[in-house]
C-alpha positions in Angstrom: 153.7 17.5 123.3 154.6 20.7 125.2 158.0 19.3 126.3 158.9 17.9 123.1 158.6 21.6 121.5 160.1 23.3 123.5 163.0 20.8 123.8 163.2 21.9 119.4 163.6 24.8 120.4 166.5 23.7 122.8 167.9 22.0 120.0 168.0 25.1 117.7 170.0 27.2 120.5 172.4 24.3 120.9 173.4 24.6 117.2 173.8 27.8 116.9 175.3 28.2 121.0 177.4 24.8 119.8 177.3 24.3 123.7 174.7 24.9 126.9 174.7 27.8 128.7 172.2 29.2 131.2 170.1 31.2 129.1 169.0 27.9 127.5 166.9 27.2 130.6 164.9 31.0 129.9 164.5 29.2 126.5 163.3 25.7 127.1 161.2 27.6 130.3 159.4 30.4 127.9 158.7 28.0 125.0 157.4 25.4 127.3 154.9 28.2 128.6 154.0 29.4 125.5 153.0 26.0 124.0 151.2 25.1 127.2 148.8 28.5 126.5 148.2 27.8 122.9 147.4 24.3 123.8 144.8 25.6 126.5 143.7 28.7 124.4 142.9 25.9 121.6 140.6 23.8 124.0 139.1 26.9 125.1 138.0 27.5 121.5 137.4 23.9 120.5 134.9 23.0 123.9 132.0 22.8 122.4 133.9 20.3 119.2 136.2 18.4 122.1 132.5 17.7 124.2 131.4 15.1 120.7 134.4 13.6 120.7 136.1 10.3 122.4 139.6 11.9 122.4 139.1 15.1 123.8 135.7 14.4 125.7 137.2 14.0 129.2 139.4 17.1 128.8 139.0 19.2 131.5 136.3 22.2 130.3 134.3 19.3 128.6 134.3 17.1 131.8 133.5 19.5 133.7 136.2 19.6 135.9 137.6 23.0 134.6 135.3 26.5 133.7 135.9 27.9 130.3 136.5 31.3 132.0 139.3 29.5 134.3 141.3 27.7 131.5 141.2 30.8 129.8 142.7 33.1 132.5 145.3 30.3 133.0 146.2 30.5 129.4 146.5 33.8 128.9 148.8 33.7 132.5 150.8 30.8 130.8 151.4 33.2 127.3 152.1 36.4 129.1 154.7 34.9 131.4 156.7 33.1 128.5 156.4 36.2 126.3 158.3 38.3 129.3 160.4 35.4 130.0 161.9 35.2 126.3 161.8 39.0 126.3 163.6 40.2 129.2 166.1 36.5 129.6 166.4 35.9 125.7 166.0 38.5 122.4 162.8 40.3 121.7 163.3 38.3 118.7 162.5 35.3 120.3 159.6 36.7 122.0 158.1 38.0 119.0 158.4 34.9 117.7 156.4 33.0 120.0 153.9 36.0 120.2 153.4 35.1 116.2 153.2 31.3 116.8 150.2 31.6 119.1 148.8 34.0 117.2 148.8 31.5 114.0 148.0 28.6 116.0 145.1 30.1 117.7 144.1 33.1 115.5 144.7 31.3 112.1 144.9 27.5 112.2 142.1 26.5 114.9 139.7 28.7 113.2 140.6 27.2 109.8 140.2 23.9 110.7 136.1 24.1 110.6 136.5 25.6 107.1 139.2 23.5 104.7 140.5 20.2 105.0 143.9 21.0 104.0 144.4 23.3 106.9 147.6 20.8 107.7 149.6 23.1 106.2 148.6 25.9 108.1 149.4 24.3 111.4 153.0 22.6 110.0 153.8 26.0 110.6 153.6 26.1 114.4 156.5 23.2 114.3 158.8 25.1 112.6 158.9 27.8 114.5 160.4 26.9 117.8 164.0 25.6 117.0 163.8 29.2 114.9 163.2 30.6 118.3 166.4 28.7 120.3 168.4 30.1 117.0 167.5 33.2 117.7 167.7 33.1 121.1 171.5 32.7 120.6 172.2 35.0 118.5 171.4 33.6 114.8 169.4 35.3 112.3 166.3 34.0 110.6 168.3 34.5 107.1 170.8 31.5 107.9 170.2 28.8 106.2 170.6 26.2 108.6 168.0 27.4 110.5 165.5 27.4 107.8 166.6 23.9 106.6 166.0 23.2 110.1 162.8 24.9 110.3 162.0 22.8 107.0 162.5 19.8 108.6 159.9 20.2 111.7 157.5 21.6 109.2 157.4 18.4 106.9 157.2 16.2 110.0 154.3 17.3 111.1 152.1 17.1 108.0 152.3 13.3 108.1 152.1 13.7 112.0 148.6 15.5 111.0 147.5 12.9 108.2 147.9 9.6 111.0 145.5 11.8 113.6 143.0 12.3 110.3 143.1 8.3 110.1 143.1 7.6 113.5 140.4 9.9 114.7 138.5 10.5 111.6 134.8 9.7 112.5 136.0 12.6 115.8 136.3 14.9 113.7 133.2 13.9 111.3 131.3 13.9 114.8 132.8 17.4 116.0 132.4 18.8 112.4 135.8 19.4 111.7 136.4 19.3 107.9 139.3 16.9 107.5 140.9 15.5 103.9 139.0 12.6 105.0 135.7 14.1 103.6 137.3 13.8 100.1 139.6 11.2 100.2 139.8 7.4 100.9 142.1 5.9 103.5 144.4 4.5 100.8 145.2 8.0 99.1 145.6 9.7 102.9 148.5 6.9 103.3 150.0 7.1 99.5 150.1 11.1 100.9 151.1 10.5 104.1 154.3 8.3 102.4 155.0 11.3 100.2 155.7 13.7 102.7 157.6 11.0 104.7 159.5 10.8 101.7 159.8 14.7 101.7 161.0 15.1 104.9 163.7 12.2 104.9 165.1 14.4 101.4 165.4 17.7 103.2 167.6 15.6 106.1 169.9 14.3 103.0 170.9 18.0 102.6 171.9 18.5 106.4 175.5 17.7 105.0 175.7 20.1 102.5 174.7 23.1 104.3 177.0 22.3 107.7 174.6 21.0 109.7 175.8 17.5 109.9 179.5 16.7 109.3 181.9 13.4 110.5 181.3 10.2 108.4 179.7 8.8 111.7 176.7 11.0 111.7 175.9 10.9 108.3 176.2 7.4 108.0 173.6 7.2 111.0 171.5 9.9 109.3 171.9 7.8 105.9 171.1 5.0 107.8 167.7 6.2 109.7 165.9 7.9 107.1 166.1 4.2 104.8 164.6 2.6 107.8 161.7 5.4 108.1 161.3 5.6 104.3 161.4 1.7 103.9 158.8 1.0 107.1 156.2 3.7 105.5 156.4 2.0 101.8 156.1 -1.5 103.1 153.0 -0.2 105.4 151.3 1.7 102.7 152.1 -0.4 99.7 152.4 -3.9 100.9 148.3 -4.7 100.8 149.3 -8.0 102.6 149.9 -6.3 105.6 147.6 -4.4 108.2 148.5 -0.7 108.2 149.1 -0.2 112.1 148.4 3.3 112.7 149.8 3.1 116.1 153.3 2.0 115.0 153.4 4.6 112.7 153.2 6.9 115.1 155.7 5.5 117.2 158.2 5.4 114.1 157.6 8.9 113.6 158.4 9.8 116.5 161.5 7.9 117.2 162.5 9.3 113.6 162.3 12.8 114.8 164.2 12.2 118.2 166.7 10.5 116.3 167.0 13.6 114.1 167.3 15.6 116.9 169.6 13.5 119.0 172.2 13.4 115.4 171.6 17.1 115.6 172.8 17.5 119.5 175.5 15.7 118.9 176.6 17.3 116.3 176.2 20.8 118.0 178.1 19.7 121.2 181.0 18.0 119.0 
């Protein structure tokens, strides 16, 4: 999961760079560090929760294998070394911005999540925030509207990224005492939600062309192309009651939708 952040944030210094150059390493290298310490920052906060359930049990503080005081030195080793990383090899921009993402991970969403069920939002936020970062770190500015149709995109990904965990692990979080939209909703109105923001997030793609971001009949063809496959896989999983809703697929096509996005993207950039 690290990797596949901070490889956004590749992508957004790619587009704005429209080529590779060194300083791209500082950037993949810094957001790759700063990921890794908001992920162990979170399971230092969550122990206690990732001890009751299946998914997280055998974690390394819950196991045992790791001391709470260890992973959190580590973390905080992990942040401080990609803040001065993206500071000193990138923009202070760039740092600041990955300052502000672990603060909201760690200081806004994780608390959150034992208090309101919609806390998806909240954490969407944290996707949008690396390719921002790679933007920056070449020189864009957050006003450019690429970059926040950009940004838009990895922030509607990852609500229906969210709603799949929620269905997948729901009794974990039940168990942990997590408050999930699970508590108030049925399975069938989480998927009918999850399809709407699939929906959502294939729209804000269709706009790529108008703003620049995608050009050549080629890539919007393919980006055409993909987002009716991934909107017409979700409706016939969520709509078609013959058919077992495979939660597992669905996060495989998700996935392969955002590389794919990302991949058009790269291209694009290095055209």
């Amino acid at each position: 999961m690290s990797t596949a952040i901070a490889f956004s944030a590749v992508t957004g210094y790619v587009f704005k760079a429209k080529g590779l150059h060194p300083e791209v390493l500082a950037v993949f290298a810094g957001v790759l560090l700063l990921a890794g310490s908001a992920t162990a920052l979170n399971q230092y906060q969550e122990r206690e929760q990732d001890a009751l359930m299946s998914r997280t049990k055998n974690r390394p503080i819950p196991s045992g294998d790791m001391k709470p005081s260890t992973a959190l030195v580590y973390a905080l080793i992990m942040g401080l070394a990609g803040i001065i990383l993206l500071y000193f090899l990138s923009t202070p921009l760039t740092a600041a911005l990955g300052l502000f993402n672990i603060l909201w991970y760690n200081g806004v969403y994780t608390p959150l999540k034992r208090k309101t069920g919609f806390v998806v939002i909240v954490g969407a936020v944290t996707g949008a925030i690396p390719p921002m970062m790679g933007w920056t770190a070449a020189g864009g500015r957050l006003s450019d509207k690429g970059i926040l149709l950009m940004a838009a995109f990895f922030f509607l990904w990852q609500i229906p990224h969210f709603l799949l965990l929620l269905l997948r692990y729901k009794e974990d979080y039940k168990r942990a005492g997590f408050r999930s939209a699970t508590n108030t909703l049925n399975d069938n109105q989480i998927k009918s939600i999850t399809f709407a923001w699939i929906l959502g997030t294939s729209l804000i793609t269709l706009f790529f062309p108008f703003f620049g971001i995608v050009s050549g009949i080629g890539l919007i063809a393919l980006m055409i192309i993909l987002n009716i496959l991934m909107v017409g896989y979700f409706y016939r999983s969520v709509f078609n009651r013959n058919l077992t809703f495979n939660i597992g697929s669905a996060f495989g096509s998700l996935y392969i939708y955002q590389l794919s996005v990302l991949a058009i993207l790269m291209v694009q950039a290095l055209k």
